[in-house]
N, C-alpha and C positions, 0 to 999 in steps of 0.2 A: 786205464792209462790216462794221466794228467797231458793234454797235450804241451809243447812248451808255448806256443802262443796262444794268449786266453779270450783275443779277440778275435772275431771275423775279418778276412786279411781283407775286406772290402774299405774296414774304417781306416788305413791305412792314407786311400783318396784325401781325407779331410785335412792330416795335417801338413803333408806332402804338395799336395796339390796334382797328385793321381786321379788316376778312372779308372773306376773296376765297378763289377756288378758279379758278385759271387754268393753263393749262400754261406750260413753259417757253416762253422770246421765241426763236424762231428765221425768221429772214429769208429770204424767198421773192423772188422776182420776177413773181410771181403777177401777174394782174388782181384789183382789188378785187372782194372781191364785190359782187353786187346790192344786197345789204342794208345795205353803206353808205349813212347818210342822205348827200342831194344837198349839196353842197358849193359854195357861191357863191363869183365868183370874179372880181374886177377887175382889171384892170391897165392903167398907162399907161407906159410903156418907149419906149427910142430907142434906135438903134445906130450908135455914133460910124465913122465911113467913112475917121477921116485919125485918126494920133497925136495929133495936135493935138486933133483932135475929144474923143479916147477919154476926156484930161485933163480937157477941159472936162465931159465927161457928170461921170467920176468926182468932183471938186469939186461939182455937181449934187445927186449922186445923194448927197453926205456930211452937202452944207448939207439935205437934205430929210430923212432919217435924223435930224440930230438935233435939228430941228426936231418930229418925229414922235416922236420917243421923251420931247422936253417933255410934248408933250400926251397920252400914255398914261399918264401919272403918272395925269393926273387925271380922265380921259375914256375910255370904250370905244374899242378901235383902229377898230370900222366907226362911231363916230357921224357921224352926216349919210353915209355911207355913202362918207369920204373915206378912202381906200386910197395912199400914198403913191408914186409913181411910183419904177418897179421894185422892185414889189410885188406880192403876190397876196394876196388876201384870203381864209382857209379859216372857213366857216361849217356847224358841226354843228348844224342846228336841232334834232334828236333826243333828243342826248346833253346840248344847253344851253351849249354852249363857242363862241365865234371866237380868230383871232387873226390875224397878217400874216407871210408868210414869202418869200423874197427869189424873182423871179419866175424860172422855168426851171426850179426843183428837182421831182422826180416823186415821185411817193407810191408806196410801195412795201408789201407785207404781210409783218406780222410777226405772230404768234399771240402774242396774250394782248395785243397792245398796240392803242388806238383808232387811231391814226392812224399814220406814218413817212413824210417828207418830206425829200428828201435830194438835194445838189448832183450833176448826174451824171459832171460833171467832179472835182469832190475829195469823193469819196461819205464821207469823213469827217467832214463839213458836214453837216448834220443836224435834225431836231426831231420829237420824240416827244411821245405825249402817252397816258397812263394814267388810267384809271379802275379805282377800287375802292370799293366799298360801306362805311361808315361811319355807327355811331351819332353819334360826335361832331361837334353841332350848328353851332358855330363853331371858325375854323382856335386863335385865343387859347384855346382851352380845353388845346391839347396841347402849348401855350409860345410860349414867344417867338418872334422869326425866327431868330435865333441858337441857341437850343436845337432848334427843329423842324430846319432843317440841317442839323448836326451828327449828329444818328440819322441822317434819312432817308444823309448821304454817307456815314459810315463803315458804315453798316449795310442799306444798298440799292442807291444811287446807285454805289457801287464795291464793288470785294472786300474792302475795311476795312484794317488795315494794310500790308499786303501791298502795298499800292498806293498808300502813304503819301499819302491826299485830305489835303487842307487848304483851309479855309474861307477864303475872302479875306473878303467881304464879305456881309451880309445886310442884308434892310432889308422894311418890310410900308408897304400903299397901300392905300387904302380908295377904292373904287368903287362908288358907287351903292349904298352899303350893305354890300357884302360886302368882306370884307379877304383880300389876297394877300400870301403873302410871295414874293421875289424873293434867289436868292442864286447867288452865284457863289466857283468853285471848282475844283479843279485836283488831278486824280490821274494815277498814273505807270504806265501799261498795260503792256503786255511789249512793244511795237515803238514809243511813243511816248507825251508827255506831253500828259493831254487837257485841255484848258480848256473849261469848260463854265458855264452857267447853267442853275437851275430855277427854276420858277414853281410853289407850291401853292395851292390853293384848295379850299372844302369848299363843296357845293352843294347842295341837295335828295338830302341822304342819300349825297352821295357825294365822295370825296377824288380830285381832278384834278391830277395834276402834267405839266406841261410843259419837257423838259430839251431844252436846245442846246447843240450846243460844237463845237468844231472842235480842230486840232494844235495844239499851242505855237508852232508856227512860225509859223500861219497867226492871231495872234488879235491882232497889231496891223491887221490886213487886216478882219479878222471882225468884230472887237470891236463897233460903232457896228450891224450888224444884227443881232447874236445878242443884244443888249442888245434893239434896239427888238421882237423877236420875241418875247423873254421877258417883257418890259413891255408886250407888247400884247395879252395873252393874257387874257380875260375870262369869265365867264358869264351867259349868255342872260338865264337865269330862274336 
């Protein structure tokens, strides 16, 4: 499994101006520990029995995607505790995060990182999610969406030029008071080109980022969940 961050969410400190002390991310197929907080989980799903069927669910499953990803602009992805069909809903009451990730992918362990969630059929399909401690109070204090980006890709999110990222898009949403930025973007790994999204937020003392992305190949297929995954992505408290 290529994880989607290729660096230690440690270096993260440097361009930020964070503090963490973590080991390097190496992927296990471990059982979670215990000590993960319990993680709440809905889903409503069907499984098409005819080709005919399979079109119809897939049309379905696209009108409810972007339907769902209207309303996370402006709304938590569990409010009224509506989880969109073929979906799962993952809930840290611990850490203070939820969010919605596409139903059948398995969580897997990786050190240094809170969470890893990943398709078991195209384990290049993905979503992660870090935590790092943080004096800075609000995400606007360390710039724009377009500037926070920009560090975090060339200088976290990939190996920096070497892997020539480039920013497509950024853009920030305010939720129930706290502000997220969301940005999307695209680096050139040694066996393929990754398209990916992040989500940052800063919460009680701590900087959350949540990155998704899948192959080049695969991101007219992807696109409409890795979007509503990274838009759905909120905090508790």
């Amino acid at each position: 499994m290529n994880f989607s961050a290729t660096k230690c969410p440690s270096t993260l400190a440097a361009p930020l101006g964070l503090t963490a002390a973590v080991s390097s991310a190496r992927v296990t197929n471990k059982v979670p520990k215990a000590s993960i907080p319990l993680r709440v989980a809905r889903v409503a799903t069907c499984s098409a029995k005819t080709n005919k069927a399979s079109v119809e669910l897939s049309r379905r499953e696209s009108l409810a995607a972007a339907l769902a990803l209207s309303l996370t602009v402006a709304t938590p992805a569990f409010a009224g505790g509506n989880v969109p069909s073929g979906y799962t809903g993952y809930k840290d009451a611990q850490d203070g995060y939820a969010f919605i990730y596409p139903f059948g992918w398995q969580e897997v362990s990786v050190d240094g990182v809170d969470v890893v969630l990943k398709d078991t059929i195209e384990p290049l399909e993905n979503v992660s999610v870090t935590l790092l401690p943080t004096k800075t109070e609000q995400l606007q204090d360390l710039g724009g969406p377009d500037q926070v980006a920009k560090i975090l890709i060339e200088k976290v999110l990939t190996a920096g030029s070497s892997q020539n990222p480039t920013l497509i898009n950024a853009s920030s949403r305010v939720v129930e008071g706290k502000t997220y930025y969301t940005f999307e973007y695209t680096a050139d790994l040694s066996r393929y080109k990754r398209h990916a999204i992040t989500t940052v937020a800063i919460s009680n003392g701590r900087f959350f980022t949540l990155t998704t992305g899948c192959n080049e190949r695969r991101w007219n297929t992807m696109k409409d969940k890795l979007e509503l995954m990274a838009k759905s992505f909120y905090n508790i408290y």
